[in-house]
NULO-889974 format. One line per 10 residues: number of its first residue (from 0); their letters; for each residue x, y, z of C-alpha. Coordinates in pm, 1 decimal. Each point is the difference from the previous one (the first is absolute). Last residue first. Example, Ala and Ser with C-alpha at 12.3 -4.5 7.8 and 13.67 -1.06 7.14 Angstrom:
2
1) sa) 1367.0/-106.0/714.0  -137.0/-344.0/66.0
REM end
This chain:
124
123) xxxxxxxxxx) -5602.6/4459.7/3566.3  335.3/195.3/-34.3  342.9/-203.2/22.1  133.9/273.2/-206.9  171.3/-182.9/-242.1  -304.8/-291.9/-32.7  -305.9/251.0/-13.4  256.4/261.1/-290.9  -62.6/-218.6/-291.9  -247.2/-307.8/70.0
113) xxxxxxxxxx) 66.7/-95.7/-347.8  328.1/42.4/9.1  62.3/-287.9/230.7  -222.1/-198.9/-322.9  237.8/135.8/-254.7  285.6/-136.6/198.3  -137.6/-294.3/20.5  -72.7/-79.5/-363.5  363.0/147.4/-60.0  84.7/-271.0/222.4
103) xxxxxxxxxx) -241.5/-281.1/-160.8  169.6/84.9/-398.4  315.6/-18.9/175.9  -69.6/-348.1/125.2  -119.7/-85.5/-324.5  320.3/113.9/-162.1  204.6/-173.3/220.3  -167.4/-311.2/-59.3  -17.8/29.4/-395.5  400.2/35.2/23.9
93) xxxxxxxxxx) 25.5/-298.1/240.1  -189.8/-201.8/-308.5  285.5/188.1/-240.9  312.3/-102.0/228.2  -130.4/-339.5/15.8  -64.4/-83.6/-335.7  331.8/140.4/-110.9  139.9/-222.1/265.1  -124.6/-314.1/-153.0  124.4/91.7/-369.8
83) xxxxxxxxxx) 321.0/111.5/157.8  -6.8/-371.8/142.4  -28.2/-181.1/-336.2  262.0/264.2/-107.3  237.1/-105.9/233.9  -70.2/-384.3/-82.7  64.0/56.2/-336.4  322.7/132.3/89.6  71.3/-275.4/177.9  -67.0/-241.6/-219.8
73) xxxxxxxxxx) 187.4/188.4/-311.2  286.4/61.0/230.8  -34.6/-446.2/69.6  1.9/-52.0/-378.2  273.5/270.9/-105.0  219.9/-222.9/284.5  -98.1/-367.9/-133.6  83.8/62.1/-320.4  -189.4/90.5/-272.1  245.7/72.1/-241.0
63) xxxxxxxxxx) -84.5/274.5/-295.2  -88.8/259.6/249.3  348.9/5.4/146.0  9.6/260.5/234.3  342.7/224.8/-6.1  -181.6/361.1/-51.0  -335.6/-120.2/178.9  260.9/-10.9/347.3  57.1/385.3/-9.0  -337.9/50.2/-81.4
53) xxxxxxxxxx) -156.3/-238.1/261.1  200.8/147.6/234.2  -55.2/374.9/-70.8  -360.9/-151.1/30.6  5.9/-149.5/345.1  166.0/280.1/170.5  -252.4/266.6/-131.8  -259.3/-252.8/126.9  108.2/-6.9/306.5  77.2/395.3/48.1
43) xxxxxxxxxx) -391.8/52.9/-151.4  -152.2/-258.7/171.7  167.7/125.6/350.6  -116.4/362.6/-91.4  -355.5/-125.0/-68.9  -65.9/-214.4/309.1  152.0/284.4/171.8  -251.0/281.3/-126.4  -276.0/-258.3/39.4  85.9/21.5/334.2
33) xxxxxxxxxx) -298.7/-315.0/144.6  -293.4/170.6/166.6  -261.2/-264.6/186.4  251.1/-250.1/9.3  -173.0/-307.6/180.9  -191.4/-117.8/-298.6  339.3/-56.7/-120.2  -31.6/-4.7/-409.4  224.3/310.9/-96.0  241.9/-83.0/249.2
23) xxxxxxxxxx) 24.2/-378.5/-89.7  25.1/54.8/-358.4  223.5/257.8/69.1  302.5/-224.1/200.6  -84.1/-263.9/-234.4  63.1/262.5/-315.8  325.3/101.1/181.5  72.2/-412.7/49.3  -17.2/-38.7/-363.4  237.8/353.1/-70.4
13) xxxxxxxxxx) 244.8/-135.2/215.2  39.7/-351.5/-204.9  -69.8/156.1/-332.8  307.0/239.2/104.9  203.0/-288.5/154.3  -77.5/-245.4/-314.9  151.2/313.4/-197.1  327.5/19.3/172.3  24.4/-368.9/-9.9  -20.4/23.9/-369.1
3) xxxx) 249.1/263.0/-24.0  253.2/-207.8/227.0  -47.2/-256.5/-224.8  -125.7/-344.8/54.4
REM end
């Protein structure tokens, strides 16, 4: 194996168990709130990593032999996107839930509004 290689099962190794690491975030009943601001900065470093390696190591693949090393990239990389596939549902379902929840709060707000000055001034 060569050190490129290895280099490049590290990055599809690190960016698999990022996408665990969000799956589970995203889908924890539990967390209320997860960062989507660092769920999207650690995606973005990972995957930077994982493509500068897939370019450097794309310039030496072989596509003509199908060895055993382009076969188990190819698996793993297919199992990435498989899971990008999952998170992408995720994210956009959480989406819909954070916009309901605004929808109810601006709902609210409306409603304290409402009874205008009554609720400040703790007037009957």
């Amino acid at each position: 194996m060569t050190f490129s290689l290895k280099k490049l099962l590290q990055a599809l190794d690190q960016y698999d168990a990022m996408q665990s690491q969000h799956l589970q975030a995203i889908s924890d009943s539990g967390n209320q709130n997860p960062d989507l601001r660092v769920l999207n900065f650690q995606r973005s470093r990972t995957f930077e990593d994982l493509k500068n390696q897939l370019r450097f190591h794309i310039k030496t693949w072989n596509t003509d032999n199908d060895n055993l090393e382009n076969k188990e990239c190819r698996s793993r990389l297919e199992k990435i996107i498989c899971k990008e596939k999952c998170i992408a549902s995720l994210t956009a379902e959480y989406r819909q839930k954070l916009i309901h929840q605004k929808r109810q709060m601006q709902q609210g707000k409306k409603a304290l509004r409402g009874y205008g000055g009554a609720c400040i001034s703790g007037s009957p």
